[in-house]
C-alpha positions in Angstrom: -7.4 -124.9 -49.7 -7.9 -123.6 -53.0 -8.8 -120.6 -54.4 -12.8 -119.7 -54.3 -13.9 -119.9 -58.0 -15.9 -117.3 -60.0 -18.1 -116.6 -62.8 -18.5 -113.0 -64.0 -21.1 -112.4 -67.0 -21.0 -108.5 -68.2 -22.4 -106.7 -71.2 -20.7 -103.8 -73.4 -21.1 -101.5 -75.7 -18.1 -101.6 -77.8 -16.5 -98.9 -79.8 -18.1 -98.5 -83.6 -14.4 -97.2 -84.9 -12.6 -101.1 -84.0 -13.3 -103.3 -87.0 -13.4 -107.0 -86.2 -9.7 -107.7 -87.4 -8.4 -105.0 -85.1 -10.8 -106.5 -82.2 -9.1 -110.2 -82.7 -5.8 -108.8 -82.9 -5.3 -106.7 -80.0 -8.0 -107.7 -77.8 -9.1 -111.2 -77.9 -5.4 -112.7 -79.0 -3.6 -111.3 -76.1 -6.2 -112.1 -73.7 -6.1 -115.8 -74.5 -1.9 -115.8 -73.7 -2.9 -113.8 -70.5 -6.0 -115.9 -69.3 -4.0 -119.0 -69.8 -1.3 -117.9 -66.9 -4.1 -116.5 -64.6 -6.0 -119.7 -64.8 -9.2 -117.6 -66.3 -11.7 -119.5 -68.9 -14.5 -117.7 -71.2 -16.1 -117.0 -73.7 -16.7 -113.8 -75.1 -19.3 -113.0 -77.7 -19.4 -110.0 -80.2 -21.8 -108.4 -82.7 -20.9 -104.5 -84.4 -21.9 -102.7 -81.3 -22.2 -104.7 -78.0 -19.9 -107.4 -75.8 -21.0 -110.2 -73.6 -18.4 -112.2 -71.8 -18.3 -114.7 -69.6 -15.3 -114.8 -67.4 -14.3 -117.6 -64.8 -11.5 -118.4 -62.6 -10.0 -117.6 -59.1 -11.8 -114.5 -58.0 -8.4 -112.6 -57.3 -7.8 -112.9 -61.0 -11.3 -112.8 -62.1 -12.0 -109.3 -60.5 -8.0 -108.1 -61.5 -9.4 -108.7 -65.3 -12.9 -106.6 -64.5 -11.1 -104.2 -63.1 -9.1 -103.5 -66.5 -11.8 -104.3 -68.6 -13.8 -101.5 -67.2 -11.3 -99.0 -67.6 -10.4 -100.3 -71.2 -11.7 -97.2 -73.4 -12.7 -99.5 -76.3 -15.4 -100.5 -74.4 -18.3 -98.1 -73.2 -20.8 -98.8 -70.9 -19.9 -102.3 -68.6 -22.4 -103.4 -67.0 -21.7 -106.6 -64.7 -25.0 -108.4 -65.6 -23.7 -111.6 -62.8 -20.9 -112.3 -60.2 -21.5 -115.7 -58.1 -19.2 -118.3 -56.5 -18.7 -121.1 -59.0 -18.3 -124.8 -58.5 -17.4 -126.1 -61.5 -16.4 -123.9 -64.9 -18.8 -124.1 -67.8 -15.8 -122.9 -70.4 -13.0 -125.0 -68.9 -11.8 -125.9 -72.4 -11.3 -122.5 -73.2 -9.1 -119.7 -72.0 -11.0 -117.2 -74.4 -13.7 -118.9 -76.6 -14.4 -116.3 -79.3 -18.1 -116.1 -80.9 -19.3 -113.7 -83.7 -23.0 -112.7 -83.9 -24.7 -114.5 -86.4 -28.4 -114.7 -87.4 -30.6 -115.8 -85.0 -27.9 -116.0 -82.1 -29.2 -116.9 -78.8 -26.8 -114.2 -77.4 -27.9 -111.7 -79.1 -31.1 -110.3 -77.0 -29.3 -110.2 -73.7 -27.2 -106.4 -74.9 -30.7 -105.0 -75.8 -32.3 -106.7 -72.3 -29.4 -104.5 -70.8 -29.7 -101.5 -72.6 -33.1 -101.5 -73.9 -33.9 -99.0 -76.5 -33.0 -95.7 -73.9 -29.9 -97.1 -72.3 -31.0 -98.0 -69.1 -33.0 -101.0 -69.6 -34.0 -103.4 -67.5 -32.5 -105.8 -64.7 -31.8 -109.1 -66.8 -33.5 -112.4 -65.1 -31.1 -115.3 -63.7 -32.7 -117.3 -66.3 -32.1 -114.9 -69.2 -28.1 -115.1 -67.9 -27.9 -118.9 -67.5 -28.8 -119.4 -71.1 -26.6 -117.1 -72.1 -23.9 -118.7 -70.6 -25.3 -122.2 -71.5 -25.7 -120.5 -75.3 -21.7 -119.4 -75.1 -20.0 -122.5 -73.7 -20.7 -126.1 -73.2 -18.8 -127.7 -70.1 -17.2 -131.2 -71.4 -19.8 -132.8 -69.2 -22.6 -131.5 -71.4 -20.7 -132.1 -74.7 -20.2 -135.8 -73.5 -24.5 -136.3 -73.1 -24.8 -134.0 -76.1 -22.3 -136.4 -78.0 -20.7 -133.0 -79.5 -16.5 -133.4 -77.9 
């Protein structure tokens, strides 16, 4: 039988002192090489001070890469925002999709839904979450009705 599938969504705040060039090199290059051999897909999203990734794969794996993420000191702050079973991957194309914040991103409420403005905002509705995810990835599926592959 194989492996149970998951889909992990966190938030971050991420280090001011890691410019983006610094953030490409030794963060999101080496985790596309390692998701690839641990069967992980995502997408992660980044803007000058926060991180929202969407991680998927065999839970084993899945939770191995939260478990370092969390610890990672470039990154302040992890808060897991969704963990459920998955049946199908919505960033199967992509072992690490990588987005930067632009004007009027989609993304870009869901860190201060987190946070808020004193740190310890507010729990974020499965409806916020699912368009984030939606917003960061679309499964070939959708592409194909979209007419975007």
């Amino acid at each position: 039988m194989p492996e149970q599938l998951i889909e992990v969504l966190y938030v971050s705040r991420r280090l001011r002192s890691i410019p983006d060039d610094q953030l490409v090199d030794e963060i999101a290059l080496p985790s596309i090489r390692s998701n690839r051999t641990q069967d992980i897909t995502g997408c992660l999203w980044f803007d000058p001070v926060h991180f929202v990734q969407v991680l998927e794969g065999p839970r084993e794996a899945v939770e191995s890469l939260v478990a370092k993420i969390q610890a990672d000191p470039r990154l302040t702050a992890v808060r897991v925002g969704r963990r459920r079973k998955l049946i199908l991957r919505t960033c199967e194309r992509f072992s690490l999709k990588v987005l930067r914040h632009f004007r009027d991103d989609a993304v870009a409420g869901l860190p201060h839904a987190v946070f808020g403005t004193d740190g310890g905002g507010p729990v974020v509705p499965e409806t916020a979450l699912d368009a984030c995810v939606a917003s960061l990835a679309i499964s070939p599926q959708a592409a194909e009705a979209a007419d975007l592959s």
